[in-house]
N, C-alpha and C positions, 0 to 999 in steps of 0.2 A: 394841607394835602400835599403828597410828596409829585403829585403831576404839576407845574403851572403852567406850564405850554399847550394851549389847546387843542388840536388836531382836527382835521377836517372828519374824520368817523365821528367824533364825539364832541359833546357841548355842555357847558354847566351854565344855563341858565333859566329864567321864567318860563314859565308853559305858555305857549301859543293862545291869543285870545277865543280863540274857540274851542278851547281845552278849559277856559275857566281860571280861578285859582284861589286859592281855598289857604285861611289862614293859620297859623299853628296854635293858637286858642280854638278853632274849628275842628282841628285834628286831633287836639286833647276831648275836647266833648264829645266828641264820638267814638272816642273808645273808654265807652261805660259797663261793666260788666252787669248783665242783666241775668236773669233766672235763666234764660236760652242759653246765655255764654258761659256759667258757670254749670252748667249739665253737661256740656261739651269737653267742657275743660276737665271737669271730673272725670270722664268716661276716657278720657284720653285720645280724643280726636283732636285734630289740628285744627285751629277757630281763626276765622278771619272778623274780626269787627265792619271792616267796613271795604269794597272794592268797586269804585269806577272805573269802566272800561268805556273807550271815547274810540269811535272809529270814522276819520275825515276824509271824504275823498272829495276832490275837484277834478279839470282837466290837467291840472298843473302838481297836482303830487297826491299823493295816500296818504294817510296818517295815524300813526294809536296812540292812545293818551294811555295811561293806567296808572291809578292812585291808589294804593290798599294797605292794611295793617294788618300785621298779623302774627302771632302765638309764637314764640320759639319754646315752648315747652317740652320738645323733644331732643335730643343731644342730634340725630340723625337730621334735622331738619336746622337746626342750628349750624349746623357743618353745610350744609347747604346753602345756607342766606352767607354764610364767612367767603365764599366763593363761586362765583358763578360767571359763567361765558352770555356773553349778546351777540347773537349772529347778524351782520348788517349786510346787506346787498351794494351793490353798486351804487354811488349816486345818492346813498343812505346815511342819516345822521341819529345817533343814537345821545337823546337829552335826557341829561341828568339833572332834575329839579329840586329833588328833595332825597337824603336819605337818612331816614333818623331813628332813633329809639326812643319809646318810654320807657323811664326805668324807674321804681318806685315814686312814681307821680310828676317824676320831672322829663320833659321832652328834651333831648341831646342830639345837635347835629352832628351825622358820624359823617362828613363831607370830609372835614379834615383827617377824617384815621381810614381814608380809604384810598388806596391804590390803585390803577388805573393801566393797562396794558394793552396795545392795541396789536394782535399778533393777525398774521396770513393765516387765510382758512384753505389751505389747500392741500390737506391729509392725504388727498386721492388724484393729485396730480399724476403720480403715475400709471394709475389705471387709466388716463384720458378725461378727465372730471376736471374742467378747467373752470375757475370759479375768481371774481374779482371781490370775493365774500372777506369780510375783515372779521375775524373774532378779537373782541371786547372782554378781557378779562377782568374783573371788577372782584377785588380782594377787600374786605372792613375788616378794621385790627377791631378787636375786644367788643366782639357780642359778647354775650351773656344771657345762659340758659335762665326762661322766664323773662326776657326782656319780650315787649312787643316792638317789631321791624316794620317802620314805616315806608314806605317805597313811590315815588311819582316819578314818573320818566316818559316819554313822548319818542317812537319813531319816525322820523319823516323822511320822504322815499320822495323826492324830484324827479318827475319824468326827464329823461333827455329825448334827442331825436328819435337810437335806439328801441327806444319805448311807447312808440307809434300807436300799439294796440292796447298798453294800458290808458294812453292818451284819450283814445275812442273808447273803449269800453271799461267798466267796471265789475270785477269779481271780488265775494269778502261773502265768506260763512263764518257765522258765530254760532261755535255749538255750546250747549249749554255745559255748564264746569261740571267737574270731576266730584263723582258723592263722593268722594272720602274727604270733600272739607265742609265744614259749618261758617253758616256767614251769616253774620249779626243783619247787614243790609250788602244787597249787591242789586248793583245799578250798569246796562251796559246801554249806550246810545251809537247809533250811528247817524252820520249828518250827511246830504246829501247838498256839494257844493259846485255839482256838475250841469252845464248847462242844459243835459239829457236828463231826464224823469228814468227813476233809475225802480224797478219791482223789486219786493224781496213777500218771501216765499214762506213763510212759518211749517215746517212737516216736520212728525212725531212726535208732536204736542200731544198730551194724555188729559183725559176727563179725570176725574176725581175719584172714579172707579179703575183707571187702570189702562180704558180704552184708547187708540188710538184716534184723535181726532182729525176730521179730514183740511188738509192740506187749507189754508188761507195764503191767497194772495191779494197784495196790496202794491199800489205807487208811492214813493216820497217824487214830488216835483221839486227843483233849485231852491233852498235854503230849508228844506224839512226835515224832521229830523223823526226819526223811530226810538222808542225807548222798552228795556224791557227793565222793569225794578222788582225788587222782589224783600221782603224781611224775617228774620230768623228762620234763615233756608237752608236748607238740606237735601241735593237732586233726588228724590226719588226714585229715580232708574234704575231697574234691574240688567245692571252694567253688562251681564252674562248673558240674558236674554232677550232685554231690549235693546234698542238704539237711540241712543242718546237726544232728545230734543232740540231741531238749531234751524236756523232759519239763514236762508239763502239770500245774496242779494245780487244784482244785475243790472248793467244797464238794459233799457228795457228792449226786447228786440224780439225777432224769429229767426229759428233755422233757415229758412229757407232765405230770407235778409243776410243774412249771417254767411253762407254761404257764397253769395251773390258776392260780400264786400273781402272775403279770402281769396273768391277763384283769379280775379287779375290780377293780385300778386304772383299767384305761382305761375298764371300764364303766361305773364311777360317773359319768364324764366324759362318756359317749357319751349317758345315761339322765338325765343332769340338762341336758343340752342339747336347747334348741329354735329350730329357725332361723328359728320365726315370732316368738320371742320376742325376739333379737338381732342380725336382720336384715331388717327388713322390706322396707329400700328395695333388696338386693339379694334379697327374692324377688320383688320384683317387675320387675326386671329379667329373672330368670328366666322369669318366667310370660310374660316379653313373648318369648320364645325360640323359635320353629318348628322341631319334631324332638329327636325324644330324640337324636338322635347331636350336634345342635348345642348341646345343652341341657348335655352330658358335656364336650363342648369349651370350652364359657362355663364351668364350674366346674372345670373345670382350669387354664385360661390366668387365671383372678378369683385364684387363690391363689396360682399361680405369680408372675404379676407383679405383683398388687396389693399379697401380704404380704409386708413385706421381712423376708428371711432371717439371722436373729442367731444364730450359731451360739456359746450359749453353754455353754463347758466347763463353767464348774459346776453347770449344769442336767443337761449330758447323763451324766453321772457317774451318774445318779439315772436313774427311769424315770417320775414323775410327769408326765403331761403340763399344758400349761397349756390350762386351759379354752377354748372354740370362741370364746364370746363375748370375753374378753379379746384375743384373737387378732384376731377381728373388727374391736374394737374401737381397739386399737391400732394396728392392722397389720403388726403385724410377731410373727414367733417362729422358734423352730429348726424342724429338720425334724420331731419329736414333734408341735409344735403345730400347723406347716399341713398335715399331715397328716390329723391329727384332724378341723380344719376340712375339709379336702378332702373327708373321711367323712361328715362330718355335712350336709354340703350335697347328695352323693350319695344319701346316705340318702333329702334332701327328696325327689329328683325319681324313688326307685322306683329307681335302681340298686345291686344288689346289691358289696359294695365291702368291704374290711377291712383295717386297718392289718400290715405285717410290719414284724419286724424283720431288719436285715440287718448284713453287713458286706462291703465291696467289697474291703478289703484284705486281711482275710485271708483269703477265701473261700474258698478251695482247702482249709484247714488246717482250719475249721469240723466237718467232716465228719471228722478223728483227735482233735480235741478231746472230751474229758470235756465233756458238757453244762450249758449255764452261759447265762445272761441278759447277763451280761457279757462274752460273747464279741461280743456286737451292738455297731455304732456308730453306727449310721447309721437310719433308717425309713421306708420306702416305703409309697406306697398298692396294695392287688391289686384290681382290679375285674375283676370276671363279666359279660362282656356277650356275648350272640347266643354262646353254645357257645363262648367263646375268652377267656384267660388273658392280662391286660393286667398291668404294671406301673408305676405312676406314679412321678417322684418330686416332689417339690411343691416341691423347694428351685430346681429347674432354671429358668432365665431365658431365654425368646426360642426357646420352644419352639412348635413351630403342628403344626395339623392334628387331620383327625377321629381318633377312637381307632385306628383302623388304620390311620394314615397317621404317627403320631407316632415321634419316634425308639425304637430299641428298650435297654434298657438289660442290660447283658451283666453276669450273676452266674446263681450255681445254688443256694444254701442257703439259706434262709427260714425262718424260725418264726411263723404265725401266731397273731395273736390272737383268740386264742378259747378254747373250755374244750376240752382231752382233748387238745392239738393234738403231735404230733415233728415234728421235724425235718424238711424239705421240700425237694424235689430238683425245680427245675422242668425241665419237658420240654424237650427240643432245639425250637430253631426254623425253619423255612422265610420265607423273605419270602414277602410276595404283589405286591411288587411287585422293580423294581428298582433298589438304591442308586445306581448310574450307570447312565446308558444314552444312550450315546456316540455321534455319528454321524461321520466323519471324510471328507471328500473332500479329494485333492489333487491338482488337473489342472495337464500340463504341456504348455505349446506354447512351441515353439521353446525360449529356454534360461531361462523366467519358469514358476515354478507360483503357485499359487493355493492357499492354503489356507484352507479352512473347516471350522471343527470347531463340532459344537451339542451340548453336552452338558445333560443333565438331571438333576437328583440330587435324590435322598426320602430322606425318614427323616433320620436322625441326619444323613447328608451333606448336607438339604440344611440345616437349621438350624447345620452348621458355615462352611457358604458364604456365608449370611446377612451373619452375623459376619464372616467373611474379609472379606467385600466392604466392611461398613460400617465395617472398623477400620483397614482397609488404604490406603495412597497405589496410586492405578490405575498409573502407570507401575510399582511394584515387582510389582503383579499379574502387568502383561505379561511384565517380567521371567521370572517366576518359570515362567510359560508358555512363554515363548521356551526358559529352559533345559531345560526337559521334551521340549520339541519337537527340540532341539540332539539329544537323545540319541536321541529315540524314531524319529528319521528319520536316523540314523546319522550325523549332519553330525560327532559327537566322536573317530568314525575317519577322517575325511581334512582336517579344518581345526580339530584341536584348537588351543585358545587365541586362537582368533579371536571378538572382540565378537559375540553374538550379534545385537544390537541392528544390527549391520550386513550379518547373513543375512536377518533378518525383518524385511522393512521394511513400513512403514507397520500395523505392527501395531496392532490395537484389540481389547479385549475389552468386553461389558456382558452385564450380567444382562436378558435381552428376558423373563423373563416372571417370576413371581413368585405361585403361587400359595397362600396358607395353608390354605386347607380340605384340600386334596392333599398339602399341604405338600411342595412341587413347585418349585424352583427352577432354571431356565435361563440356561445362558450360551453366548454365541456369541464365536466367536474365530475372526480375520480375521488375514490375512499374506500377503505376494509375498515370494515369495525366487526370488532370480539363482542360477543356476548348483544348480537344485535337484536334482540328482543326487548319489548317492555314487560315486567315483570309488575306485577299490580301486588296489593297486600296479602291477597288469596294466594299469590303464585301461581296465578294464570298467567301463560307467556301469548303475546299478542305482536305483530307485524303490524305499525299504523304509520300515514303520511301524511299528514294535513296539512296545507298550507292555507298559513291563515292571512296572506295578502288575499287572499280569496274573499276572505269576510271584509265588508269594508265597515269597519270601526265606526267610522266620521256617519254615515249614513246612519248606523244605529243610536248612537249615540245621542243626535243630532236634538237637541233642546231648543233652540233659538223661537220666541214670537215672532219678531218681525221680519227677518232673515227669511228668505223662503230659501231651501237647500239647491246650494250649487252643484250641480252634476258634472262632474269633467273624471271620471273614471274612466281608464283604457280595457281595450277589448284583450282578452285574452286565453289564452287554449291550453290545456296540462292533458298529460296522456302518464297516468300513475299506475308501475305495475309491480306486484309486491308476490314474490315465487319462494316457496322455501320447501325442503325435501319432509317436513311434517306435512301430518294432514291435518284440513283444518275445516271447521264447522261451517259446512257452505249455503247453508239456510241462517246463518245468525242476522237478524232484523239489521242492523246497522251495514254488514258487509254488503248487501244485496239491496239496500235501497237504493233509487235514481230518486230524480226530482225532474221536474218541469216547470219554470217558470218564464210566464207571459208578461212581462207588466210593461206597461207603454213606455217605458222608462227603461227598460232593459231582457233581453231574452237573457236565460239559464236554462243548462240541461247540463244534465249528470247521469253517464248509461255505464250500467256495471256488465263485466264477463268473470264469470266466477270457478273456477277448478276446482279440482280434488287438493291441489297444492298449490295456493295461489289466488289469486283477481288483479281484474284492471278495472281502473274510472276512467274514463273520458269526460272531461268536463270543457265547456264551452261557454266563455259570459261575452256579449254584442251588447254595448251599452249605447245607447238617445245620449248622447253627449251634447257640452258645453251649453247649457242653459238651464232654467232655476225650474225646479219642481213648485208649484201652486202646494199651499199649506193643507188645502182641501184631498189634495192627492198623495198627500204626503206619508200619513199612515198605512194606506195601504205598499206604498212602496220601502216604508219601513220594515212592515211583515213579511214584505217577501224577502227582503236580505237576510230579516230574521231565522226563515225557512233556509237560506243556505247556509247560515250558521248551524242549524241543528244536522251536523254532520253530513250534511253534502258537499262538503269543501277540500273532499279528501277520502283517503281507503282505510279501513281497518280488517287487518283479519283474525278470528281466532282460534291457537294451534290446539286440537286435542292430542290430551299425552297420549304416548302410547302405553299400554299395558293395559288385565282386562277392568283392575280393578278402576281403571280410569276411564273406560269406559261404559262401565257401570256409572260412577258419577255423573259422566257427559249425558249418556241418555236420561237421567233423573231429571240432573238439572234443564236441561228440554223439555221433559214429559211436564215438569210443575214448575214454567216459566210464565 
């Protein structure tokens, strides 16, 4: 081997006595190709003969074992075993025990033809992502397609001081593997070498029918061990629809314990902080402030953009935050720290405010989870103000507006800080105002329309526009406008693949207003277009406007069993008016429909005004936001989005020709419609 200097990331030797160790006469007899192996192999999946998977924790360190063989029968997957990265943490050692092949009956150690490179993981240093993470590059000269890749190797993770709360508690899900491999046998154990009795949680286990079976909980006590074994397997899971089977593991505890042993940590920090003491020149920027609502908004945009955001992994491992004034003083910390700071300047000015913890990614699973401090990744601020339930996050950049104007952030399960506190389900939301609110005219004379469109967007849309605007080239804007417009005025059924830039001419778009305290962004968008009719195969000419953000896709679409549907859809308003010097049939069923929709889940209405030369929709959707629709209630709120897809999401109108033989046909085709 071309490494012989060892390194403290990595190690070449025996596995750890609680890992076992398994001979290479042992490793030959278990990989026998049996009728299960050669159907697999025929069929062209990738076959694992055999995989242990060993998971050790004590108070003194974590551990994974994994032993497995397996198929290089594909070129794709052969270029994969030739080269692969190991990500280590801090304080983490990455053991290499075995790496071998069989290759026409004989077992070869590929130890010596393999290369070894221990590089910095720190891609994202510049964005603030500070990380003591080492990548392990592991290169083997001369696989060979058809060889089977044998593989053992051991992580072990050393708690340091640091690591306090991994010390105290233990988190480790083991979800069930990936169906796209076949496994002659798979074995995975977990050992429990902590002196706390540690639960773990079995959910999404299925009957042999399909059904979901209900949640099993069980303890290991100090030295016991859980095993799940399995032979000529193949996950069953319908990857697309279900969720995967895995079972959780914990040391054993409650929220409301759990709560109890977080909140003096951050108290000490809250109690030994004073922001007359640490920041004088910003209270007095404060005190120079008119309005407690403007007062809440200078100490949230002061932390958001003043402190810069260093999201570092080996801090957040831990739950220690770093002090107000270090923060202050530095300027910069993760989300723990401007948080805290966020708190503590709150505090100053009489608003009521407390730090959560959260997690965004797995939030849905939070709530099947065995309870655990470790399930958090993330930390937000919650502020109480006038009767209403705010949450902040202080990592966010280029965020505006008073508290009820600001963007809203979409999660459900929280743990707050404080003494006695569970788990926390926040309530469904209503806007008070409206995420878009769109106004549309398109007048046409002779064979030239005119379009103007003004739209206005709050909240989160419009701090996303902000950005759009300010990162984007303005010709790709229009663009991206024109092809919206391409579809939503039907131009992509009678002149598909035609430039659009040669439909919408003299196209301009600009942001005309900009307001932050509303946090209120405008934009208007201008266009002539020739020939602005849709002409159908008959040479019917028609005026239509549909915008199909209206329809929401995900909602109809939506297949998943066990997933019940997440609702986080925005409120929004369109006023569409369509005027042209023909006339045009103002009893046609489609122009002249509204709809009403009630569903506890979301109000719709759609009110038409219809001309001699012309109509307008008004459409209005107020959506029950940020929480999961029940499966039970699910169809029916599938049918009613269905309902505003069936042409309530938009205007059509259509023109009768003039002249009388045209009018002959027009009244025909009405009399026997």
């Amino acid at each position: 081997m071309e490494n012989q200097i060892q390194v403290e990331n990595y190690r070449i030797q025996k596995p750890e006595m609680w890992a076992g160790n398994i001979g290479d006469q042992e490793i030959t007899d278990r990989i026998k190709d049996s009728e299960f192996a050669r159907k697999q192999i025929d069929e062209g999946r990738d076959y694992c003969y055999f995989l242990d998977k060993k998971y050790y924790t004590s108070n003194k360190e974590n551990s994974e074992y994994l032993c497995m063989a397996y198929t290089l029968n594909e070129p794709g997957n052969l270029e994969r075993a030739s080269v692969s990265d190991i990500i280590v943490e801090e304080n983490e050692v990455y053991l290499i025990h075995r790496i071998s092949v069989l290759r026409d009956g004989v077992l070869i150690d590929k130890i010596p033809d393999t290369k070894i490179k221990v590089l910095d993981s720190e891609n994202q240093s510049s964005g603030g992502v500070l990380s003591s993470n080492k990548k392990i590059n592991i290169t083997i000269k001369d696989l060979r397609l058809y060889d089977v890749l044998i593989l053992e190797d051991s992580r072990i993770k050393v708690f340091t001081d640091r690591d306090f709360l991994r010390k105290e508690f233990s988190k480790y899900v083991w979800v069930s593997p990936d169906n796209y491999w076949a496994y002659g046998s798979f074995k995975f154990t977990f050992i429990n070498e902590r002196e706390q009795a540690i639960a773990y949680k079995k959910t999404f286990f299925r009957d042999e029918q399909g059904n979901v079976l209900e949640p099993e909980i069980n303890r290991l006590k100090k030295g016991e061990r859980f095993v799940i074994e399995e032979h000529n397997y193949i996950n069953p899971v319908d990857s697309g629809r279900e969720i995967f089977p895995y079972v959780d593991f914990a040391t054993e505890s409650n929220w409301k314990d759990l709560s109890n042993y977080i909140f003096p940590i951050y108290e000490e920090i809250f109690t030994a902080s004073s922001l007359k003491d640490f920041a004088p020149n910003l209270i007095e920027k404060l005190d120079a402030v008119a309005g407690q609502d403007e007062k809440i908004r200078f100490a949230i945009e002061y932390v958001q953009n003043h402190i810069y955001y260093i999201f570092n992994a080996d801090e957040m491992n831990g739950h220690k935050p770093q002090a107000p004034a270090v923060t202050y003083e530095n300027k910069q910390g993760d989300c723990k720290a401007k948080s805290v700071l966020l708190k503590v300047i709150l505090d100053y000015i009489g608003v009521e405010a407390s730090v959560v913890l959260v997690n965004f990614n797995t939030d849905y699973y939070i709530k099947y989870y065995l309870p655990s401090l470790l399930s958090f990744n993330h930390v937000v601020v919650k502020i109480n103000y006038k009767d209403q339930e705010y949450f902040i996050d202080a990592t966010i950049r280029d965020e505006f507006g008073l508290l009820e104007n600001r963007g809203f952030i979409y999660f459900m399960h929280y743990l707050e800080i404080k003494k006695d506190q569970e788990l926390q389900v926040r309530k469904p939301h209503r806007f008070s105002y409206y995420c878009v609110d769109e106004k549309i005219d398109f007048n046409v004379q002779g064979n030239t329309g005119k379009l103007h469109l003004t739209t206005t967007y709050k909240g989160n849309r419009a701090n996303a526009m902000r950005k759009y605007f300010k990162s984007t080239n303005k010709r790709e804007i229009i663009d991206s406008w024109n092809s919206f417009l391409f579809y939503g005025l039907n131009y992509s059924s009678d002149r598909n693949g035609t430039d659009v830039r040669n439909i919408f001419k003299d196209a301009a778009i600009d942001v005309v207003s900009d307001d932050k305290k509303l946090n209120e962004v405008r934009i208007q968008y201008t266009a002539v277009v020739d020939n602005p009719y849709y002409v159908d195969p008959q040479n019917n000419r028609f005026l239509m406007y549909f915008d199909r953000n209206v329809v929401k896709a995900s909602a109809r679409d939506f297949m998943h069993k066990d997933l019940p549907f997440w609702h986080n859809f925005d409120s929004e308003k369109y006023e569409i008016n369509l005027y042209t010097d023909q006339k045009i049939d103002t009893e046609e069923k489609y122009t002249v429909q509204e709809s009403t929709i009630n569903n506890p889940y979301f109000d719709y209405k759609s009110r038409k005004k219809v001309a001699k030369n012309g109509a307008s929709v008004f459409i209005e959707y107020n959506p029950l936001t940020n929480l999961e629709i029940p499966q039970e209630e699910f169809e029916k709120f599938r049918n009613d989005h269905h309902t505003v897809a069936d042409s309530n999401f938009g205007l059509g109108v259509d023109i009768i020709e003039p002249g009388f033989l045209n009018s002959l046909k027009f009244s025909f085709k009405k009399k026997f419609k």
